[in-house]
matplotlib code that plots the C-alpha trace (Angstrom):
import matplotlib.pyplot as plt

x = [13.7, 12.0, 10.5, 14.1, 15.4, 13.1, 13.2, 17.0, 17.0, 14.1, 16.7, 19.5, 17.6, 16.3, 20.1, 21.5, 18.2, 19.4, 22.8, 21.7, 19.4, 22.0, 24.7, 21.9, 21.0, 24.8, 25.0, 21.7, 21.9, 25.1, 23.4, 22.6, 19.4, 19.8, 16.6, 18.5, 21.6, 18.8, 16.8, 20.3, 20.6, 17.1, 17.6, 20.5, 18.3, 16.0, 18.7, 20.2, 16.7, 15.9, 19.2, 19.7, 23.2, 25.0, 25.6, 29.4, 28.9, 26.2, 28.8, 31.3, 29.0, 28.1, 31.7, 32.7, 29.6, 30.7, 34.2, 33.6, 31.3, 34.0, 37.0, 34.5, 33.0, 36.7, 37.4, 34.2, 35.4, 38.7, 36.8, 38.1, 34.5, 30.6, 28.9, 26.2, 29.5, 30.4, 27.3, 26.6, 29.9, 29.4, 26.1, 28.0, 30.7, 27.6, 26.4, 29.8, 31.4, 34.7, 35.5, 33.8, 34.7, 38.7, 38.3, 35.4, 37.4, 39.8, 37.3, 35.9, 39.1, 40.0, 36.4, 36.7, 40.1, 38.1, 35.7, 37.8, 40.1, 36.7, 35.3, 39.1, 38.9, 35.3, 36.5, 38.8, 37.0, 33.6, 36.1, 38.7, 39.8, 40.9, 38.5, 37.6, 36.5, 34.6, 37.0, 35.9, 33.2, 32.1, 32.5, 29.9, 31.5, 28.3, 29.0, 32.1, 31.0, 27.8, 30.7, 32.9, 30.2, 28.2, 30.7, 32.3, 28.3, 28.0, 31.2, 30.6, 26.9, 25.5]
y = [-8.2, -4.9, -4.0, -3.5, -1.9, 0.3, 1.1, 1.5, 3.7, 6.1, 6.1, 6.8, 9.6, 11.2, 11.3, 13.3, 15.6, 15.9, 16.7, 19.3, 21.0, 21.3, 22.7, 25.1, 26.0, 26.7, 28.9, 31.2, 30.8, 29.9, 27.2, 23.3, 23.0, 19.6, 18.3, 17.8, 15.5, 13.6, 12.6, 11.7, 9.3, 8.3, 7.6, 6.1, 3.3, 2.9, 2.1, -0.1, -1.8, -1.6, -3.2, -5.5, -4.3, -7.1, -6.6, -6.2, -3.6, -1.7, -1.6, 0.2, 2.7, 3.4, 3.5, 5.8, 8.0, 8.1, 8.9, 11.9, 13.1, 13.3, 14.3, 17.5, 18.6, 18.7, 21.1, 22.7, 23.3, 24.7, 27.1, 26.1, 24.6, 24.8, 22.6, 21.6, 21.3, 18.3, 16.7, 17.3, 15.5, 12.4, 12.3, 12.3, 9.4, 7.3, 6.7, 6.3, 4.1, 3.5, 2.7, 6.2, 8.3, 8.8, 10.2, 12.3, 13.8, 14.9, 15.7, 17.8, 19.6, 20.3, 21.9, 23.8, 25.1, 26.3, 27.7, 30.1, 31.0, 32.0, 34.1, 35.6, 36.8, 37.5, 39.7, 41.4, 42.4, 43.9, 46.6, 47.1, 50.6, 48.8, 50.3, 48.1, 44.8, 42.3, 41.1, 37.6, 36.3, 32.7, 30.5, 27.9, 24.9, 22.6, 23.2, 21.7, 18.8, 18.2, 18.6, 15.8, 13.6, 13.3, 13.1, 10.2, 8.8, 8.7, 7.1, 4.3, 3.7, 5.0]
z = [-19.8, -21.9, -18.5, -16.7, -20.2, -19.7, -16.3, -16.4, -19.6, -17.4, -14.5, -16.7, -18.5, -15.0, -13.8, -17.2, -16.6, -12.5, -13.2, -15.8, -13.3, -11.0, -13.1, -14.5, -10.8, -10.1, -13.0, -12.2, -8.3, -7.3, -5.4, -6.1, -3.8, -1.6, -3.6, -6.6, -5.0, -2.8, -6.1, -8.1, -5.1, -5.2, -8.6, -8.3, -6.1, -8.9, -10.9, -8.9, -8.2, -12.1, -13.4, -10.7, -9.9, -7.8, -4.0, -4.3, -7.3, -4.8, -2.5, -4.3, -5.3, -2.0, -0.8, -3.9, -2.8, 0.7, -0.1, -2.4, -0.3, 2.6, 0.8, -0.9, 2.4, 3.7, 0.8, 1.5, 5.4, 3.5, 1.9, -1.7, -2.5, -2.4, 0.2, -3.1, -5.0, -2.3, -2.7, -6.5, -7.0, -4.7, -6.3, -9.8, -7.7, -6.7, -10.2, -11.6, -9.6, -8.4, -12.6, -13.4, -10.2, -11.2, -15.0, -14.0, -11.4, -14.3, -16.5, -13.9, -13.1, -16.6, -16.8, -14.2, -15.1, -18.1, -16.7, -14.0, -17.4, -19.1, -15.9, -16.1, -19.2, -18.7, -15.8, -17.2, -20.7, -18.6, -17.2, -19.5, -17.8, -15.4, -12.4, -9.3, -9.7, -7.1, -4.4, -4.7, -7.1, -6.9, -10.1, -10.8, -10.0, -10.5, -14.6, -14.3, -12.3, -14.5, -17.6, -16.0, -15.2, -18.1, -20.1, -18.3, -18.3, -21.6, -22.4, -20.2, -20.1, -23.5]

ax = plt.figure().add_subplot(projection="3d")
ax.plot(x, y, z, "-o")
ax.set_aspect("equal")
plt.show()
């Protein structure tokens, strides 16, 4: 029983550091390299391995995966959306669940609503004389996603 503890709690602890990478990679890069989705799902196995999560549980994580990960790469096509932001967040939607998907979605989109107000205002104080800005600059969407997950993580698996 110590041995699966443990082997969840390692799991658990590798996804927070994943998620963290990635939002740190989105900040510095503007990019979440496909590694870092591919081992949250990796992990993700582990976990599911380690804890001994039931078929039908599996199942709708896998289905919650599968859905985020369609519904961001149609907002990806849109253009509203990274293509690492689409799979950081059905990354995020395996892990959670269907129970954790829906309030990190809102957690996410409160984030990132803070976030676009902060690079706003960020804008807007770097040139205060009102000269030309960038046409289009890219907000790191991965730190809102990495906000709204582990925040719903913690709250539900800590």
């Amino acid at each position: 029983m110590l041995a699966q503890l443990s082997c969840a709690g390692v799991t658990e602890t590798l996804f927070l550091a994943l998620v963290i990478v990635a939002a740190v990679s989105d900040l510095l890069t503007r990019r979440i390299p496909n590694a870092i989705c591919l081992l949250i799902c990796a992990d993700f196995s582990a976990f599911a391995i380690c804890s001994a999560l039931p078929p039908a549980a599996l199942g709708m994580h896998l289905l919650c995966g599968a859905v985020i990960l369609a519904a961001g790469f149609a907002i990806y096509a849109a253009g509203a959306f990274g293509g690492g932001d689409a799979k950081l967040l059905a990354s995020c939607s395996l892990w959670l669940g269907s129970a954790g998907t829906p309030p990190m979605l809102l957690k996410t989109a409160l984030a990132g609503g803070v976030l676009a107000v902060a690079y706003l205002i960020g804008n807007a104080m770097s040139d205060p004389s009102g000269g030309e800005k960038k046409a289009h600059q890219t907000i790191p969407y991965g730190v809102a996603i990495a906000t709204g997950c582990i925040s719903v993580f913690l709250n539900s698996f800590a």
